[in-house]
LUMPATI-404299 format. One record per residue (C-alpha): residue in three letters; residue number from 1; x, y, z. Coordinates in pm, 1 decimal, padded with zeros to 6 digits. Example, Ala and Ser with C-alpha at 12.3 -4.5 7.8 and 13.67 -1.06 7.14 Angstrom:
# residues 2
+------+-----+----------+----------+----------+
! code ! pos !        x !        y !        z !
+------+-----+----------+----------+----------+
!  ALA !   1 !  01230.0 ! -00450.0 !  00780.0 !
!  SER !   2 !  01367.0 ! -00106.0 !  00714.0 !
+------+-----+----------+----------+----------+
# end
This chain:
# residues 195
+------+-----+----------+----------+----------+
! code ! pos !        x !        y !        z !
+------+-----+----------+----------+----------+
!  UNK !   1 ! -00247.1 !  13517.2 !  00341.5 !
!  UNK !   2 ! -00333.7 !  13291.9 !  00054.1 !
!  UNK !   3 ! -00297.5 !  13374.0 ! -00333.7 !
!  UNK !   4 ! -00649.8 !  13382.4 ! -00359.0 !
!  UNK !   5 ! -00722.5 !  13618.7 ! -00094.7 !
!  UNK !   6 ! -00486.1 !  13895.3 ! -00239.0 !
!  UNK !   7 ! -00568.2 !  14150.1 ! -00458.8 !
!  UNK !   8 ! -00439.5 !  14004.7 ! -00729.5 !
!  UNK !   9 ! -00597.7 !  13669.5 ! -00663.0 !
!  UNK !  10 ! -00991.2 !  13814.5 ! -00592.5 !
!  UNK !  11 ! -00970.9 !  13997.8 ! -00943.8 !
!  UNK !  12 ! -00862.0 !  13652.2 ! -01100.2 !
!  UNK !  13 ! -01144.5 !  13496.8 ! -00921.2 !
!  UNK !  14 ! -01375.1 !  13764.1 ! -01021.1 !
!  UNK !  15 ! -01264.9 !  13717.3 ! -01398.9 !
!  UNK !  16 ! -01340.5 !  13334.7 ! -01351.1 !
!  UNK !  17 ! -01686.5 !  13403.6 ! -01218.1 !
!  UNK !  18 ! -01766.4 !  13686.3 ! -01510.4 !
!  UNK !  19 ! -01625.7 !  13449.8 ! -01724.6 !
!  UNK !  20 ! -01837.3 !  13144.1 ! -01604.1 !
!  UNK !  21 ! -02147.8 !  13418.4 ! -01577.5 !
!  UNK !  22 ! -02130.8 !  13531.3 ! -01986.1 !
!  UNK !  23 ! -02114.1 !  13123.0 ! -02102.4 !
!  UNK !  24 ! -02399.4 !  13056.8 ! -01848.7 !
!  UNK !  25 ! -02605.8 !  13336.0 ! -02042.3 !
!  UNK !  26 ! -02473.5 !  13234.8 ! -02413.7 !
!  UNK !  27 ! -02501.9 !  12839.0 ! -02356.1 !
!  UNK !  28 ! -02684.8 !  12725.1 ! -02026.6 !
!  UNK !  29 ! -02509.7 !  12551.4 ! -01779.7 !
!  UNK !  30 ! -02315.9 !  12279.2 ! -02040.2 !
!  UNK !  31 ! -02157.1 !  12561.9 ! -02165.9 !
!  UNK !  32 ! -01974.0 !  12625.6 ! -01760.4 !
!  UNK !  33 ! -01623.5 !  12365.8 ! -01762.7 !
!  UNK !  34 ! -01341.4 !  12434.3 ! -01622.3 !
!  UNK !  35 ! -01154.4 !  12479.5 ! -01947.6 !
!  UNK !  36 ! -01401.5 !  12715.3 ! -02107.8 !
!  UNK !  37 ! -01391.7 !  12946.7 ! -01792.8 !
!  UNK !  38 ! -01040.6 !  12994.8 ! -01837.8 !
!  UNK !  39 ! -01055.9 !  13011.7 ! -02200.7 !
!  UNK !  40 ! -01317.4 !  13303.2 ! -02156.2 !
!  UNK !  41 ! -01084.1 !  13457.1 ! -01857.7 !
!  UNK !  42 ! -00775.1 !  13472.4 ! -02068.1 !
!  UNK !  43 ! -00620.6 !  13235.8 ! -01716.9 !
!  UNK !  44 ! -00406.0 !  12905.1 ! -01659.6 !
!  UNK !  45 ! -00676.8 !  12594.7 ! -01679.1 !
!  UNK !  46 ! -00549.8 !  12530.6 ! -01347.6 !
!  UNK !  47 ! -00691.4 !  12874.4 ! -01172.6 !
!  UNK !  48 ! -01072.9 !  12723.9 ! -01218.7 !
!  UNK !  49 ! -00956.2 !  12450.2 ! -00976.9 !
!  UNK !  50 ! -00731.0 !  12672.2 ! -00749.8 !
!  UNK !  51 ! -00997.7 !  12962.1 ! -00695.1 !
!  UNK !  52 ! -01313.3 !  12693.7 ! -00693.5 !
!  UNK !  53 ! -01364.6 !  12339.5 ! -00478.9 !
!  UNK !  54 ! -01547.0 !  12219.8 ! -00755.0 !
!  UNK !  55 ! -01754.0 !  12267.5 ! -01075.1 !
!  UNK !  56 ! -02038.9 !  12291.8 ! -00861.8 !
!  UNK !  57 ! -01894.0 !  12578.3 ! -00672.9 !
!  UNK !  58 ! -01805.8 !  12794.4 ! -00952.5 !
!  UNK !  59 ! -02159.4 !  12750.0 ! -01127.0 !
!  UNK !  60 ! -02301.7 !  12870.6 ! -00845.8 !
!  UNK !  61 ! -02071.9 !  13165.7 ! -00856.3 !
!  UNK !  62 ! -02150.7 !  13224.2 ! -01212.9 !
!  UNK !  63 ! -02539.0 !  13239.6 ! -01148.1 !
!  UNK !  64 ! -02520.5 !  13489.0 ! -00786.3 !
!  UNK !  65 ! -02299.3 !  13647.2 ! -01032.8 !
!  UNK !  66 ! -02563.7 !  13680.4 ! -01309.4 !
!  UNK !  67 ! -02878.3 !  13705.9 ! -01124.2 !
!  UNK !  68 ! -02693.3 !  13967.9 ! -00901.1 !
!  UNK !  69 ! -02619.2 !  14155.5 ! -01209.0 !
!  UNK !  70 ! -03021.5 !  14145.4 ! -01260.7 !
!  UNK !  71 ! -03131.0 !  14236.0 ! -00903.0 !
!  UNK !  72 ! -02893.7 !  14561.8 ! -00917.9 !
!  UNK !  73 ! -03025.0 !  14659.7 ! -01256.9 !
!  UNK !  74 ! -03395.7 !  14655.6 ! -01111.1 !
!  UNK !  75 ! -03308.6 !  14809.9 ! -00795.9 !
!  UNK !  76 ! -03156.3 !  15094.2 ! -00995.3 !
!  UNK !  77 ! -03504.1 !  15087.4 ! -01191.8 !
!  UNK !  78 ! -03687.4 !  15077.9 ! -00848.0 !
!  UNK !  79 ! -03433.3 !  15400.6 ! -00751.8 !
!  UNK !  80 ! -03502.2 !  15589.8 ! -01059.2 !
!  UNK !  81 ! -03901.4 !  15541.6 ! -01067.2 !
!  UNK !  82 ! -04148.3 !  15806.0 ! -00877.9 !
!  UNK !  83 ! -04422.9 !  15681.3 ! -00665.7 !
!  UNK !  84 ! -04742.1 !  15807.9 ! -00876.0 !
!  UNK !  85 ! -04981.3 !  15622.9 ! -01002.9 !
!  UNK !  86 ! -04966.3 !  15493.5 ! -01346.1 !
!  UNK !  87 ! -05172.2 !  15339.1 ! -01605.5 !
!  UNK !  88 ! -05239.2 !  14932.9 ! -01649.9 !
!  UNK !  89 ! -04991.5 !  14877.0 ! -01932.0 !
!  UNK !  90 ! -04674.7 !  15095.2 ! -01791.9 !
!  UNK !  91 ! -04718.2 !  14888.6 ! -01482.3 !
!  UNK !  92 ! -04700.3 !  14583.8 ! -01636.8 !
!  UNK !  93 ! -04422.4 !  14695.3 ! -01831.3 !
!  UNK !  94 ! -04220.0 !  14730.3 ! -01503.5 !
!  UNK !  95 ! -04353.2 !  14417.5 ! -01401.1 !
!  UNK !  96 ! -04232.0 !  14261.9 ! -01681.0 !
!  UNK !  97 ! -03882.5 !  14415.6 ! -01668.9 !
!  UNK !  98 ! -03811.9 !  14270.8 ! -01349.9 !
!  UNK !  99 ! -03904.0 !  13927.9 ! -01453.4 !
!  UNK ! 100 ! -03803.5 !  13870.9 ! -01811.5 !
!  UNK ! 101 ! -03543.8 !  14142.2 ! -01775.4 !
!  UNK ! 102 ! -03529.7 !  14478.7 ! -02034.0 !
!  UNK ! 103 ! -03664.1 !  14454.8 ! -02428.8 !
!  UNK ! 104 ! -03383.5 !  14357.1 ! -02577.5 !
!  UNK ! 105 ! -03534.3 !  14423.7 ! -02973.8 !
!  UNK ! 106 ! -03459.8 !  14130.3 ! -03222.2 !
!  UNK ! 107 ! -03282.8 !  13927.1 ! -02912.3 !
!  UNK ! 108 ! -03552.5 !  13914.9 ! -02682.7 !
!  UNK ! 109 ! -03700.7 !  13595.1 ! -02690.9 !
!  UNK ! 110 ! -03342.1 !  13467.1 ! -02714.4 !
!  UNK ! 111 ! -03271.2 !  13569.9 ! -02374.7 !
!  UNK ! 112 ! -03595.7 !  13522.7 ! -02263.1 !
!  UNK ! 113 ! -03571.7 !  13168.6 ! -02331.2 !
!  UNK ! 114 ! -03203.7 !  13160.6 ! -02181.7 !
!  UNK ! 115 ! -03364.3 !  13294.3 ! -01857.7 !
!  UNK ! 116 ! -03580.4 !  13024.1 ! -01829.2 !
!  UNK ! 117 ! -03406.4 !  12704.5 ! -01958.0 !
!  UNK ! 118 ! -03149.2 !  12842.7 ! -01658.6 !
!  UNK ! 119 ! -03448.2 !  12840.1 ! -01395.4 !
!  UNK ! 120 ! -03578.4 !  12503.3 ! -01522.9 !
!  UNK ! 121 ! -03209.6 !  12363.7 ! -01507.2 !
!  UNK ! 122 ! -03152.7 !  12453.1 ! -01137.5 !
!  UNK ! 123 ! -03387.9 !  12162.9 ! -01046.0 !
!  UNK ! 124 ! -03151.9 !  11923.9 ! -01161.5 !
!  UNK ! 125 ! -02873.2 !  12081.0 ! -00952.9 !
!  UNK ! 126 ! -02990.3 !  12068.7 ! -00601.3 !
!  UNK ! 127 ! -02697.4 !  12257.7 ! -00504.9 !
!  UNK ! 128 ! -02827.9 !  12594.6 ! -00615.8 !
!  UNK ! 129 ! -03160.0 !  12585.8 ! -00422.1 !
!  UNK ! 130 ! -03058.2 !  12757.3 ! -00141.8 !
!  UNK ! 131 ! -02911.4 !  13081.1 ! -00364.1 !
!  UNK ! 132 ! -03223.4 !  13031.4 ! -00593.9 !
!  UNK ! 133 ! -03467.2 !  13053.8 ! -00278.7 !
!  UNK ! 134 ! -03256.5 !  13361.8 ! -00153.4 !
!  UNK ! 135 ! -03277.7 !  13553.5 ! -00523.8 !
!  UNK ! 136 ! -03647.1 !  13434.7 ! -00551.6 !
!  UNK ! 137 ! -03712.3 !  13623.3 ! -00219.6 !
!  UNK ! 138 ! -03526.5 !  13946.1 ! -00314.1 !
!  UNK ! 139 ! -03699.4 !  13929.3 ! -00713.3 !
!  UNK ! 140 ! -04024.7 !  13911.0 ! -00498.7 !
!  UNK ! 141 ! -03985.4 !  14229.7 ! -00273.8 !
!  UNK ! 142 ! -03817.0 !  14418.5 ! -00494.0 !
!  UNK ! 143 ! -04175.1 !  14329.8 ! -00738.6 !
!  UNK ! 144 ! -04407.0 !  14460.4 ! -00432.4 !
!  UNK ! 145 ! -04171.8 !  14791.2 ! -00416.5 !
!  UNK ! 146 ! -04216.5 !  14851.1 ! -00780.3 !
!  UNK ! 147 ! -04635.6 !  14788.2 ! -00728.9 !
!  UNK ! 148 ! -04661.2 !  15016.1 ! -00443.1 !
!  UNK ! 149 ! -04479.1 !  15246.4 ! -00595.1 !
!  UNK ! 150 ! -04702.0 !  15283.2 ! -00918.4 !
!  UNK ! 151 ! -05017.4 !  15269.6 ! -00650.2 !
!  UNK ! 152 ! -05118.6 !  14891.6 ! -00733.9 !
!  UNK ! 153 ! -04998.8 !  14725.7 ! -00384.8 !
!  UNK ! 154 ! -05026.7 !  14367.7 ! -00331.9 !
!  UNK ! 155 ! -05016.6 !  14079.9 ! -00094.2 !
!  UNK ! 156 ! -04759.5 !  13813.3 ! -00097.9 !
!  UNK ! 157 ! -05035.1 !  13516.5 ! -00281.1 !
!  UNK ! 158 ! -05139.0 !  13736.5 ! -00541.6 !
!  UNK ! 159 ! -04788.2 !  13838.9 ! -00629.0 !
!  UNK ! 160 ! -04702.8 !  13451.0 ! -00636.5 !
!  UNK ! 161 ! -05017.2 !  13447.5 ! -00916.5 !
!  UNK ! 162 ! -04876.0 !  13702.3 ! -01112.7 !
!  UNK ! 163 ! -04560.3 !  13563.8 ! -01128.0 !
!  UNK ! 164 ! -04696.9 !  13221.2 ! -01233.7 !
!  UNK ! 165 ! -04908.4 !  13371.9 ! -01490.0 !
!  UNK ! 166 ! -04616.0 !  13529.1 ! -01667.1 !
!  UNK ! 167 ! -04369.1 !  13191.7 ! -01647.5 !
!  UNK ! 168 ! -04658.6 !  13019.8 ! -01771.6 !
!  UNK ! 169 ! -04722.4 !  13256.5 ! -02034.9 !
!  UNK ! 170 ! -04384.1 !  13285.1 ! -02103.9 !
!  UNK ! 171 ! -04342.2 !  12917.4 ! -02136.7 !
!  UNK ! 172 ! -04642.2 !  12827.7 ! -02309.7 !
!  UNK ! 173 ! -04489.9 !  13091.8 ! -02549.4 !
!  UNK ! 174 ! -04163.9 !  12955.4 ! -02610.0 !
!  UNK ! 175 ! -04338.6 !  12589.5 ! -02682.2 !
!  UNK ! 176 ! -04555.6 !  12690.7 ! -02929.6 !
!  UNK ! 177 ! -04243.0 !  12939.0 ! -03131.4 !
!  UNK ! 178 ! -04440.3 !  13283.4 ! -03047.0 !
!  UNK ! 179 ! -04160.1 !  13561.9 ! -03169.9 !
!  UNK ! 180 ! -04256.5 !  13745.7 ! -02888.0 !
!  UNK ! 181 ! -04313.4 !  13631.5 ! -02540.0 !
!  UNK ! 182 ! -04308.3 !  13941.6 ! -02363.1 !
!  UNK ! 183 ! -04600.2 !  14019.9 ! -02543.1 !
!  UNK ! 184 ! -04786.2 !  13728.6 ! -02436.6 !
!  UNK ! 185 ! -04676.9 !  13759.6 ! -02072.4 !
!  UNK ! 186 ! -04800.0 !  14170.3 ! -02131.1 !
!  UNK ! 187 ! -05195.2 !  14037.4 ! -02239.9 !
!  UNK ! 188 ! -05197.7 !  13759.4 ! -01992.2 !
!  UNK ! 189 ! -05112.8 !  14003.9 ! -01720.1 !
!  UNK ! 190 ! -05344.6 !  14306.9 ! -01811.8 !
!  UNK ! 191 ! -05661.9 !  14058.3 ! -01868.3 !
!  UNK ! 192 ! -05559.0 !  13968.4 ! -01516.4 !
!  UNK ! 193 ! -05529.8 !  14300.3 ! -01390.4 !
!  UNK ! 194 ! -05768.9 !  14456.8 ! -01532.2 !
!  UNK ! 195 ! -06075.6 !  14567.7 ! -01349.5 !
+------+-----+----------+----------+----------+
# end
């Protein structure tokens, strides 16, 4: 048995990869090195190398980590929610919760913008296609749970138009300084949606 595979050792890893997951979210991916991480962790420099190959390795830690984090938090959301039907703008609500993640008041932009430069980033770093195809996947059925559930149902190409509707909203948002881009997202989607 190894260091890392003890208790001991999977809880410093863990810290590492919370660590590595909260300067993802504050900075983008400039703000994951080595010595940061175990700045962040309160650990020895030397644990970022022990517990991870390479940089490479523990950014892609730090994202599952993150975008983990997300998934659970709209499962729960998917848990929690009755199957009824419900009215254009609560649906796109939940819609938009599971793609820009909750209203977070004076913030939200902030993080919405976060979310994204970290999306745009990942094609630069070929080595996180493969988790970003798996998340993608899992954001996607969990999004067709949530719309049978509120009695709007949907194939998998329209889904794939809603979804580009709001990151081009979104986007086209952030370029031109809008305050609020879940707002944006929210009119784009109901004149979409709406019979």
């Amino acid at each position: 048995m190894t260091a890392a595979s003890t208790p001991k050792g999977e809880r410093r890893r863990q810290s590492l990869v919370a660590a590595a997951a909260a300067l993802l979210v504050e900075g983008g991916f400039e703000a994951v090195r080595h010595r940061a991480v175990a700045e962040r962790a309160d650990l020895p420099l030397a644990s970022t190398t022990y517990y991870f190959d390479s940089l490479d390795d523990l950014v892609t830690a730090a994202v599952a980590h993150h975008a983990r984090g997300e998934l659970d938090r709209g499962r729960a959301m998917l848990a929690a929610l009755p199957a009824e039907r419900r009215d254009l703008d609560s649906t796109i609500d939940l819609i938009l919760d599971q793609l820009l993640g909750p209203p977070a008041g004076d913030r939200d932009a902030e993080l919405v913008l976060l979310r994204y430069e970290r999306l745009v980033a990942t094609f630069r770093r070929p080595y996180l296609r493969p988790l970003m195809r798996t998340l993608g996947t899992e954001l996607r059925g969990l999004l067709q749970e949530v719309l049978a559930r509120t009695g709007m149902a949907t194939d998998e190409r329209r889904l794939e138009q809603l979804i580009a509707l709001v990151d081009g909203a979104v986007v086209n948002a952030l370029i031109e300084v809008e305050p609020d881009p879940r707002a944006v997202a929210h009119r784009m989607l109901r004149e979409s949606l709406q019979p």
